[in-house]
C-alpha positions, 0 to 999 in steps of 0.5 A: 557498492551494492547499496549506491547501486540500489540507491541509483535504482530509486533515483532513476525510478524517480526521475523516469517519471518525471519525463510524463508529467501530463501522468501526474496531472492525470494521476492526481485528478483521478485520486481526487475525483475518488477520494471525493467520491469517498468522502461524498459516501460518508457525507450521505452516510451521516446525514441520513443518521441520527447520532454518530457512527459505531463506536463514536465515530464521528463524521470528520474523523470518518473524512480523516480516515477515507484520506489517510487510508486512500491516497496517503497509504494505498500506493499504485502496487499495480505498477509493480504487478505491471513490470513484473509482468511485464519482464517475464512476458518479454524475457527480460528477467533473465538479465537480472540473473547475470547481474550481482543483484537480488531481483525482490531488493531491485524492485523495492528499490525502484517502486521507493522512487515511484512511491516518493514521486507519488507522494510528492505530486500526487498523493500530497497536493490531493490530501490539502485539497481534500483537507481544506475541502472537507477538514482534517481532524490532526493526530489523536496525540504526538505519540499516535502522529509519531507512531503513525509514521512507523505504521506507515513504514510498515504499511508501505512494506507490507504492501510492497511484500504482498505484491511482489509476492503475487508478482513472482506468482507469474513465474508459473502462470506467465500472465500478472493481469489476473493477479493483479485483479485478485489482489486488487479485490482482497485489499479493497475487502480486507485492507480495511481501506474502503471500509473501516474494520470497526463497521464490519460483522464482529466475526469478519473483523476479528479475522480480518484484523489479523491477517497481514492486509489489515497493516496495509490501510486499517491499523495505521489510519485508526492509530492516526485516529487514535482507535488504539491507546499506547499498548495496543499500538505497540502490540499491533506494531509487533504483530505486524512486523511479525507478519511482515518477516513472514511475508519476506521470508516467503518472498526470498524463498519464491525468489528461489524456486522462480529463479530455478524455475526460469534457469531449467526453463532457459536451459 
């Protein structure tokens, strides 16, 4: 029953979007507008060099990587920040407390449906403009096409754990909009989704490769590149699921004290 009720979460959210479609439009041009600007960067970048980037890297695959690692991976987890946010400055958190229903498992559920409305108007129209635009390199091999999309699985979780963590943060601090920015700043460093690990200092990539917003953005466009061969691929797929059954168990036990938090509040 409860997973009908969770599905229906993910169906609403989906079809609540569809009520302000002049959003999409927006959305999608906004998206457009930045991934060109994106790719317009590594154009400048590689005419003004005489070989190839670090690591062979060349300049379709450098195109490849702003795309899959803007628009197809990094999706709006302000949104989340937002509601969260929001339901904690009017109170209405306090409703899910006397409903049968986990309130981290709600808002996965709901930003899936925001996620698949992405995608499908979003986030895939701006990719073939930007691929037949520019070009798009496919996938280094069927296994690194196949494994991109368990990376990106994890990715989506990931990020979805991070933000949901940094959301329940507003439970003490009663106000999202900061997290908000300091998330937004850490992932455009970290994540690898502006620019790729292999560019920075040896020792920034090294610690930036293990921590959890590298699976965000980084891991799964350089396994679609195919940055990484067959081991590596699998050990850095078992890291990051390590990662992320620490971020979740963060999240159920943040879950906890908010809920505390909120009933000592209320009482």
């Amino acid at each position: 029953m409860k997973a009908r009720a969770y599905a229906a979460f993910t169906v609403n959210a989906f079809q609540s979007r569809l009520a302000y479609r002049s959003a999409v439009w927006s959305a999608a041009f906004g998206d457009l507008v930045f991934i060109f600007a994106r790719i317009a960067i590594w154009v400048s970048v590689y005419g003004a060099a005489t070989s190839t980037m670090t690591d062979g890297v060349t300049l379709p695959q450098a195109i490849t990587y702003a795309i899959i690692a803007g628009p197809v991976l990094y999706w709006d987890f302000a949104r989340l920040l937002h509601d969260v946010g929001t339901a904690i400055q009017t109170g209405d958190v306090a409703v899910y407390l006397l409903k049968p229903l986990h309130y981290p498992a709600f808002l996965l559920a709901s930003h899936i449906g925001h996620f698949l409305f992405e995608l499908l108007l979003v986030v895939l129209p701006v990719v073939v403009i930007a691929g037949l635009t520019y070009g798009m390199v496919p996938p280094a091999s069927l296994f690194h096409a196949l494994a991109f999309l368990g990376y990106w699985a994890l990715s989506f979780m990931m990020l979805f754990a991070l933000a949901s963590l940094a959301g329940l943060a507003a439970f003490w601090l009663m106000t999202a909009s900061a997290l908000e920015w300091f998330l937004m700043s850490i992932m455009t460093l970290l994540s690898g989704g502006l620019v790729p690990l292999w560019l920075f200092p040896g020792w920034l990539a090294a610690i930036a490769g293990h921590l959890p917003f590298a699976w965000v953005s980084y891991y799964p466009a350089a396994v679609y590149l195919g940055r990484l061969d067959v081991s590596q691929t699998l050990l850095y797929f078992a890291i990051g699921l390590v990662w992320l059954a620490v971020l979740l168990g963060a999240l159920a036990w943040l879950w906890t004290r908010a809920r505390h938090r909120l009933i000592v509040q209320g009482g």
